[in-house]
C-alpha positions in Angstrom: -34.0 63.5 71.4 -34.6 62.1 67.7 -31.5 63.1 65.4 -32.2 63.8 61.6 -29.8 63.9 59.1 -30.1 64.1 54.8 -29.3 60.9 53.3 -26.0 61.3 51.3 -28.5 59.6 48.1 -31.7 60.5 47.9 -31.4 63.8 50.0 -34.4 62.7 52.3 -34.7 63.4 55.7 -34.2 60.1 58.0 -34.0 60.0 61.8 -30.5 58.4 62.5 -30.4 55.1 64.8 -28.6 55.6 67.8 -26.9 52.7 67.4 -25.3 54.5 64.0 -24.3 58.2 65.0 -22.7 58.5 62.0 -25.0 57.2 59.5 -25.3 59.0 56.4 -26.9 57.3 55.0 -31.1 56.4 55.0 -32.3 52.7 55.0 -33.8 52.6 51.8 -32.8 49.7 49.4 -31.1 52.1 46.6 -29.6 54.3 48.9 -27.9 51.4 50.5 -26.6 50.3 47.3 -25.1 53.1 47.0 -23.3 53.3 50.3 -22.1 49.9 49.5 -20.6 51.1 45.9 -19.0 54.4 47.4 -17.6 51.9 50.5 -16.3 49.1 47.8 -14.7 52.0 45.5 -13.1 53.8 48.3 -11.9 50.1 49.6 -10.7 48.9 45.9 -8.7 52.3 45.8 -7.2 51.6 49.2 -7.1 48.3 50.1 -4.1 46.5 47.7 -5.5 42.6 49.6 -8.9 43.3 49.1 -8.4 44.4 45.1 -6.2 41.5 44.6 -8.9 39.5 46.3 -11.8 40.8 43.9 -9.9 40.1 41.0 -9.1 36.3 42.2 -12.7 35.8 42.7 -13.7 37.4 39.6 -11.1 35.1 37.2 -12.4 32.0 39.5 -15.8 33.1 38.4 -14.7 33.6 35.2 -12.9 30.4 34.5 -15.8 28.6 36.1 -18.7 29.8 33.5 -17.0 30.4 30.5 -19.4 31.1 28.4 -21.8 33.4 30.3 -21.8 35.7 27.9 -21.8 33.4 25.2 -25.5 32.2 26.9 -26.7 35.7 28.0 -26.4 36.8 24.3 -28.2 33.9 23.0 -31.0 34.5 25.6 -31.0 38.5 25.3 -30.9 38.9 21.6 -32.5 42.8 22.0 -29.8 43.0 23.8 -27.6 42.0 21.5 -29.5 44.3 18.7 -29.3 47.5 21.3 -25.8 46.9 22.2 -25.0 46.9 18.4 -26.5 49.9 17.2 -24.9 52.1 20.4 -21.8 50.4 19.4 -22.4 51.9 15.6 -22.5 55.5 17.4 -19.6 55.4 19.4 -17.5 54.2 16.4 -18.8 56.9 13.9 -18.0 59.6 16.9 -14.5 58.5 17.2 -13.9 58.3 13.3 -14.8 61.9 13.1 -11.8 62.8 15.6 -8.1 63.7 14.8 -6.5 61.2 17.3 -3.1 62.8 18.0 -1.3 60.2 20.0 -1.7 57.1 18.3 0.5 54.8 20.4 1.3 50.4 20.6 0.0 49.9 23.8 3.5 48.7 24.4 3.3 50.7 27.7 0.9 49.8 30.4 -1.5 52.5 31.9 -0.5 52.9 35.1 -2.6 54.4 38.5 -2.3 57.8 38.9 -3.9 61.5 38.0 -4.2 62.5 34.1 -6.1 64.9 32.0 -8.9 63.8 31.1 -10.6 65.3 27.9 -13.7 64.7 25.7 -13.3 62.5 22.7 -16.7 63.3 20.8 -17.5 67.5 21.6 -19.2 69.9 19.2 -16.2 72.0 19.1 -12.7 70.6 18.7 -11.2 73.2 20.6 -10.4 71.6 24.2 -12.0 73.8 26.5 -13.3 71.2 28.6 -10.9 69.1 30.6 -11.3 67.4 33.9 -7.8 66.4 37.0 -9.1 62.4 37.4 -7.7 60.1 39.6 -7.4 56.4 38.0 -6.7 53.3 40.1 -6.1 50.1 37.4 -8.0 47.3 38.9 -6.8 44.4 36.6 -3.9 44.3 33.8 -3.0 41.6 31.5 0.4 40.9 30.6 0.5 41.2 26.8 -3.3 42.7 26.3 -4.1 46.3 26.9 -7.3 45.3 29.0 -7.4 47.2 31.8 -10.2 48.0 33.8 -10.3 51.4 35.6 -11.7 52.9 38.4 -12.6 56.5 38.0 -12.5 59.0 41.2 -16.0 60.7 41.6 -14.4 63.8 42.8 -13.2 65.0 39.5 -12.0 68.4 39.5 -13.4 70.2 36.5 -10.8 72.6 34.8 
């Protein structure tokens, strides 16, 4: 008897392998993508080796071609042209906002569940607030560079 399931991507119907009885998801090329970027987040957020491994590899990788980016600008200058004018936008929306907790960065931002709230909305009143869970996934001491990981099962307030 041939088992069908929807793909948790692209919502198609696929017949599931028997080797797989619980695959979710079908064998298309995005759709795996996918179920490799919902398996690595889940694993980042609760796997402390395997973050701490990811971020060894990416500062080897790093320290190894030091000036990718240098290069890929070079290379890519309507990149660089596209990158600048979105840059221009997000500046002039956060310019127009009162920001009421102005703060050093002296304290780190830790893991954990905030408030999260639009910067840029039409209204300024803050009706729209979402619960998000926030995993750091690299800190520098001294910098405030942190790179987060944001839950995709934000509860809307």
């Amino acid at each position: 008897m041939d088992v069908f399931r929807r793909c948790g991507n692209c919502k198609r119907r696929f017949k599931i392998r028997p080797q797989s009885p619980s695959q979710r998801f079908c064998s298309r090329d995005e759709c795996q993508r996918a179920r490799r970027r919902i398996w690595q987040r889940e694993r980042l957020q609760s796997d402390l080796d395997y973050r701490e491994n990811q971020l060894r590899a990416s500062a080897d990788w790093r320290a190894r071609n030091p000036d990718y980016w240098k290069v890929y600008r070079r290379k890519h200058p309507d990149y660089v042209a596209h990158n600048r004018e979105h840059q221009k936008e997000r500046r002039a929306k956060v310019s127009t906002s009162a920001k009421m907790d102005v703060s050093s960065r002296v304290s780190p931002l830790y893991s954990g569940t905030y408030v999260l709230t639009a910067i840029a909305t039409r209204s300024r009143a803050k009706m729209n607030t979402w619960i998000v869970d926030l995993t750091v996934l690299r800190a520098t001491a001294g910098q405030f560079t942190e790179t987060l990981q944001i839950d995709d099962s934000c509860r809307h307030v």
